[in-house]
N, C-alpha and C positions, 0 to 999 in steps of 0.2 A: 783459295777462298776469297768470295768477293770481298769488299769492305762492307755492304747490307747485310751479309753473313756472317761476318764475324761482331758486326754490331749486333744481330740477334741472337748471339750463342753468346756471347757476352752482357748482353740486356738479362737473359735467362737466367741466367747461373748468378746474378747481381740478384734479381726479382727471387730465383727461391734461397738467398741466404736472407733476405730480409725477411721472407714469411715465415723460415723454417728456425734463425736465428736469433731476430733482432722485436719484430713483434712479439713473440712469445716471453720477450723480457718486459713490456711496457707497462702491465700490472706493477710488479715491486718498483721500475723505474717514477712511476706515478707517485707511486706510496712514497718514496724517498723524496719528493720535492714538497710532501704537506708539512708543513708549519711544523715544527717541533719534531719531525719521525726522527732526526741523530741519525738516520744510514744512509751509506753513499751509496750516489745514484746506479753503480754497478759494482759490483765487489772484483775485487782481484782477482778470484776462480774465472766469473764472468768475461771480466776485460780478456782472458788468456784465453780462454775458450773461443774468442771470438777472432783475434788474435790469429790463434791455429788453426782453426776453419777457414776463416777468408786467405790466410798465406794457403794451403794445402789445395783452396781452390784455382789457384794461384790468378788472386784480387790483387794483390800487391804490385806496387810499379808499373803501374798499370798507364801511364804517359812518360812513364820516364827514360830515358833514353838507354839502348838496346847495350851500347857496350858500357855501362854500370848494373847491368843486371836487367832492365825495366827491359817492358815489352813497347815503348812507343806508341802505342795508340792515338787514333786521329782524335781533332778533339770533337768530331760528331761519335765516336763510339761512347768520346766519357759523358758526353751531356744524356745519353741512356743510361749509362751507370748513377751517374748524380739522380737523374729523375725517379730511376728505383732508390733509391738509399731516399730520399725525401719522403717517400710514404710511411716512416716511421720516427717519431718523436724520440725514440732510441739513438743519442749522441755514440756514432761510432764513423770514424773517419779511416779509410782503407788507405797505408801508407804508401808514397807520402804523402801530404797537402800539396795539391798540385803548385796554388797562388806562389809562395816562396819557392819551391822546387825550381822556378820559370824567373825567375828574378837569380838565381847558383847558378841556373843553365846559362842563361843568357852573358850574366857578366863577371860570373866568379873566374877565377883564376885556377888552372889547373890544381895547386898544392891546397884551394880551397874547396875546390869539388873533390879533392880524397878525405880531407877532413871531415866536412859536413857533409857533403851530397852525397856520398857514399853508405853513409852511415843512416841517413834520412831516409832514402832509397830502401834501405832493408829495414828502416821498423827500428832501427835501433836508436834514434837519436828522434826528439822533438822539437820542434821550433814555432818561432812567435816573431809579431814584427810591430815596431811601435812607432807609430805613426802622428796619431793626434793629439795635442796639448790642451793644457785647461788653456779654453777664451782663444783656443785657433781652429779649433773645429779641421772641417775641411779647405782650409784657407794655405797653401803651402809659405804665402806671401809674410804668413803669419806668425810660422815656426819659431820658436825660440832657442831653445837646445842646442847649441855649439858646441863645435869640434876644435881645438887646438892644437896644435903640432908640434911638441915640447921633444928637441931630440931626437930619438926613435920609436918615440911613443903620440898615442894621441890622446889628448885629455879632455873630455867628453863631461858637459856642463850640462843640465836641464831636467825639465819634468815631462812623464810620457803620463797619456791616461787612457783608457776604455783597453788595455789589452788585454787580450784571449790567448791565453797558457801560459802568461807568463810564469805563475809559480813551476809549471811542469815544464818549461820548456828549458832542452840542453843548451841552448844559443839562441838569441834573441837577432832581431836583422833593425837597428835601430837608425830613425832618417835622421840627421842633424844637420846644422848650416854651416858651411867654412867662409872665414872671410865676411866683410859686411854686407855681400851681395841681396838684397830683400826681394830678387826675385827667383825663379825656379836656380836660375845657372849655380846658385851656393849650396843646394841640396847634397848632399850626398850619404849614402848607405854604408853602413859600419855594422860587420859583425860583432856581438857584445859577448861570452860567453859566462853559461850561469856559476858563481861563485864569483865572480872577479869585486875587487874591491872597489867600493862607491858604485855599483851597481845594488840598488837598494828599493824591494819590494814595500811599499809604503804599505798600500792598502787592498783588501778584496773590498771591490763594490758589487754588491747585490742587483742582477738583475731582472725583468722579467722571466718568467718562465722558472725561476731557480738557478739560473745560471748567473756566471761570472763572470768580472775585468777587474781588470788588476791597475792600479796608480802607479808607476814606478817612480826615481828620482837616480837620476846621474849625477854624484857630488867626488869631483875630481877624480872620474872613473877611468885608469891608464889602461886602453888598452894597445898591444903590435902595432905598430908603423902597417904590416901587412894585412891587419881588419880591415882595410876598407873593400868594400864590395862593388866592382866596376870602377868607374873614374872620382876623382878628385874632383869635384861640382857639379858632377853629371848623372847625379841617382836619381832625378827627379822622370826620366823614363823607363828605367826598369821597376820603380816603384808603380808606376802605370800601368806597366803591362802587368805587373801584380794584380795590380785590382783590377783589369780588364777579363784577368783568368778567373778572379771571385765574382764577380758580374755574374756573367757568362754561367759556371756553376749554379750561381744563387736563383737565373732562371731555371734553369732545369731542376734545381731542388724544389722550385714552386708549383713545377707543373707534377710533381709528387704528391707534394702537401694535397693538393687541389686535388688532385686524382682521388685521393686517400678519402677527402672532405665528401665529395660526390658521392661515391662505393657508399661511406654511411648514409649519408642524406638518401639514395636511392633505396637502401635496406631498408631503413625505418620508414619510406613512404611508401613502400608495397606493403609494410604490415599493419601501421598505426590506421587506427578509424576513428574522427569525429564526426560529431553527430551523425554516424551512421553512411558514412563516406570515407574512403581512402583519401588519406593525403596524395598519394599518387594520383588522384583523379582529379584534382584541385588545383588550375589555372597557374597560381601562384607559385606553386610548388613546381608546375611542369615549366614554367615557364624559365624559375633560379636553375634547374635541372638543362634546359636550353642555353642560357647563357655560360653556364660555366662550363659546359662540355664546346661548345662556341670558343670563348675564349682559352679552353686548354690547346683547341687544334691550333686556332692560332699562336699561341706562345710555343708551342712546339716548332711549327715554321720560321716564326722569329732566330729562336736556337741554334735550328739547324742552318739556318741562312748563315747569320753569325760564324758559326762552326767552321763552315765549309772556307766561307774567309779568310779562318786563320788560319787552317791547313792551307790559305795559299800564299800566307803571307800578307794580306791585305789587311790595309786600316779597318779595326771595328772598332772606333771611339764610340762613333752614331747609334751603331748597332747597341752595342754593350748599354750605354745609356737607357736607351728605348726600353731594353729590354729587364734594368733593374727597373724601372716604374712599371712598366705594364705586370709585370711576372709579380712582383710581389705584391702589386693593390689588387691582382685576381686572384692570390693564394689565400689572401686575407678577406677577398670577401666571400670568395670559397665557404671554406671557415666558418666565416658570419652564419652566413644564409645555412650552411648544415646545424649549427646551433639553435637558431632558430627554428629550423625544421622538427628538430628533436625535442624540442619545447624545453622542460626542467632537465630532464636527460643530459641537454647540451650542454647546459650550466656548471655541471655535475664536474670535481678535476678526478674520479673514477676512470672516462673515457680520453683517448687521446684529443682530440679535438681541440681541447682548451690550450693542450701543452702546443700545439702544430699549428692554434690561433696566433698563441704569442709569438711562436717560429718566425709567423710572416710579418706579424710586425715588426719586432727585433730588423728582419732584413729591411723592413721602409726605411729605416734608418742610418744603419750602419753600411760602411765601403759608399757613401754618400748617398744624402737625403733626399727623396723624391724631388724636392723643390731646384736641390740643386743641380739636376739630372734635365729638370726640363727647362728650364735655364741653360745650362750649355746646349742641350739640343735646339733650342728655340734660337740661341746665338749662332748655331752652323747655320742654321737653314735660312737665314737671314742677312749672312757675312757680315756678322759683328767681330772684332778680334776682342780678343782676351779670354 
């Protein structure tokens, strides 16, 4: 089977678990983020059903490597899987999370990949990674959170903020500074596991959309001499290739969102009439209808360029960059412009639209801020260092 082949038997079988699956649930998931409903966004029967369907289609492990069970897949096959799973505001992640998966592959230690990555791999274990501090942003220079080396233990000081699963996740991947180094070389990556002592869930903050991050606080949190993940100062590149692998995903979940935006914007303007005229025959409308179908093909080629890179081994800082601004300011005005088209309709938190508006904002932001995206790109193409 060629690799086009197997990307389109697998784009398929992705496309009809989300129409046949994951859309059919976005009614009660809607209902569950209004103000006051008290139900979770998927119930337990739910999660396991979905669960047993994508394993049985066998969705699972689906980049992960062939002798832990995973099927390998290049990473142009998964940026088709991401971009179907993106057409639904339906929170459901086929295991594992790639981003961390590729941060255990790269520099975990054998006894650490039977532990976690094994476990990850099949669905059984969840994970989380905490990165950014209150007043450091995306700044690594800035980190606070140290690591100490007491004995055969390491004792782990500081505050993490904005993480995603913390409460749910079985081990956390937490970045801290050894040593008084203030620049990247002190970084380094420490598995945290969940119960451990002075590892301490502060706070849920509330975000858009309905969704969550978590505050943590490391207060003399001991954990193995053998947590650390990769080298002793040296985490500050597979933390990289972390976020280069959420990048990278986060385009192809946009050219989802966008796709999804379109599909309505096009529905509703074949059938709505003002004053005695198709929205569909109205310049304005055809013209949001041109650009965003304009910009999905391009962000698709972006992707795939990107993709094909990695499968070779090649630098995609450039690329990745590029591709978190452009992908997510077109999912978002995707979005816009189908709201708008829909007039009160759009408005409305009944249809998905609104919850796949906030989606793409949420990503302008997080795994690093437009602004700071075209700033490093602006500093390659220029030959600025830092």
């Amino acid at each position: 089977m060629s690799l086009d082949d197997e990307t389109t038997m697998i784009r398929e079988t992705v496309a009809k678990f989300v129409d046949r699956e994951l859309i059919p649930l976005e009614p009660a998931y809607l209902r569950s983020k209004l103000p006051g409903s008290g139900h979770p966004e998927l119930s337990d029967a739910q999660r396991e059903r979905l669960r047993t369907v994508s394993k049985d289609l066998g969705l699972w492990g689906l980049d992960a490597p062939e002798d832990l069970g995973g099927h390998d897949l290049p990473t142009r096959t998964m940026a088709a899987v991401h971009e179907e799973l993106g057409r639904t505001c339906v929170p459901f992640i086929l295991p594992p999370d790639s981003p961390n998966l590729r941060m255990l592959q790269a520099v975990g230690t054998e006894a650490q990949k039977r532990k976690y990555m094994q476990p990850y791999i099949e669905g059984r274990m969840v994970s989380a990674i905490a990165i950014s501090e209150p007043g450091a942003g995306g700044d690594p220079a800035a980190m606070k959170t140290r690591a100490v080396l007491e004995g055969d233990q390491w004792v782990l000081n500081g505050r993490k903020i904005w993480i995603t699963n913390a409460r749910r996740a079985d081990f956390i991947i937490v970045m801290a500074r050894v040593g008084n180094d203030a620049r990247q070389g002190g970084i380094t990556s420490f598995i945290v596991e969940k119960g451990t002592p002075g590892f301490i869930i502060e706070r849920e903050i509330p975000m858009l959309g309905g969704e969550a991050t978590y505050e943590i606080v490391f207060e003399d949190c001991r954990i193995p001499q053998d947590s650390v993940l990769g080298e002793v100062g040296k985490g500050y590149a597979p933390m990289q290739l972390r976020l280069r692998t959420r990048r990278l995903e986060m385009g192809s979940t946009c050219i989802g969102i966008a796709r999804r935006a379109l599909d309505m914007l096009c529905e509703h303007a074949r059938q709505r009439e003002t004053f005695g005229v198709k929205l569909a025959d109205r310049q304005a409308i055809q013209w949001w209808v041109a650009d965003i179908s304009t910009r999905i093909h391009a962000c698709r080629l972006m992707v795939q360029h990107a993709a094909d890179k990695t499968d070779r081994g090649e630098d995609v800082r450039q690329e990745a960059s590029m591709i978190k601004v452009f992908a997510t300011e077109m999912a978002y005005e995707a979005c816009d412009h189908a709201m708008q088209t829909l007039g009160a309709l759009g408005m409305t938190l009944e249809i998905p639209l609104n919850a796949l508006s906030q989606k793409a904002r949420l990503m302008r932001m997080y795994e690093g801020p437009s602004e700071v995206h075209r700033q490093s790109i602006a500093r390659r193409v220029l030959g600025l260092r830092g």
